[in-house]
C-alpha positions in Angstrom: 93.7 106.8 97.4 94.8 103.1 99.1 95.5 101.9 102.4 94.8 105.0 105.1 95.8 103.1 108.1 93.6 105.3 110.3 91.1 107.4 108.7 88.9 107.9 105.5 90.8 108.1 101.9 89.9 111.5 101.8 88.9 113.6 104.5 86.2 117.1 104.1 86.2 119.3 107.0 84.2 122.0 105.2 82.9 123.2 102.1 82.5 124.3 99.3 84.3 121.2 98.5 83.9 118.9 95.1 85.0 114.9 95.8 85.0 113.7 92.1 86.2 110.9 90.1 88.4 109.3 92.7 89.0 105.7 93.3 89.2 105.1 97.4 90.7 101.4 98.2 91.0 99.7 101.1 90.8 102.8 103.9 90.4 102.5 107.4 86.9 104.3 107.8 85.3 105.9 105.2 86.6 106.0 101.5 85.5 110.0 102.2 84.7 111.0 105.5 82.8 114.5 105.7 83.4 115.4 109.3 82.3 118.0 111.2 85.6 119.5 112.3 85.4 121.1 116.2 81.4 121.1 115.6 81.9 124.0 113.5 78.9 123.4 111.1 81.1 123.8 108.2 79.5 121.3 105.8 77.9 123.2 102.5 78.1 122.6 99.3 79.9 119.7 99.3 79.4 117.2 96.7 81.1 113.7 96.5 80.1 112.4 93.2 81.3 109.9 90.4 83.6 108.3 92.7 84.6 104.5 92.8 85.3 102.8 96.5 85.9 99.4 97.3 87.1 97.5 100.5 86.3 100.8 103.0 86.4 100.0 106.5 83.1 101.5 107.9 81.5 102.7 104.7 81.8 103.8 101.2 81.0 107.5 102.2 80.5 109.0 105.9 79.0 112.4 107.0 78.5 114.5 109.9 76.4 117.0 110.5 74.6 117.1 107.0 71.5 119.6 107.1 68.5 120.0 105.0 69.2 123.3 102.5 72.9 122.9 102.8 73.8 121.8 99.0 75.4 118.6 100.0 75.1 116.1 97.4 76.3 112.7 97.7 
């Protein structure tokens, strides 16, 4: 993914989710953003691994609301 204009390359709003094996180029925020959509305490068992990101805007990865004994695995 290259060149969101306005948010992260690729976006979780929940889990289970598995971000692999990507390369995220040159996005507005985060190459992946793990958000916590409508504070809905979605985020489990999501895991962004083996992924290449170069040139994000904020960060490389991003999360929100990320617990202790949630299997998130970055």
């Amino acid at each position: 993914m290259e060149g969101s204009g306005t948010e992260g390359g690729i976006v979780v709003g929940g889990g289970p989710a598995n971000v692999r094996n990507n390369m995220l180029v040159d996005n507005a925020y985060g190459g992946v953003s793990c958000q916590d959509y409508n504070g809905r305490n979605l985020q489990a068992n999501v895991w962004v691994v083996h992924n290449t990101m170069l040139d994000n805007g904020d960060s490389g990865i991003n999360v929100a609301a990320w617990r202790e004994g949630r299997g998130n695995i970055t």
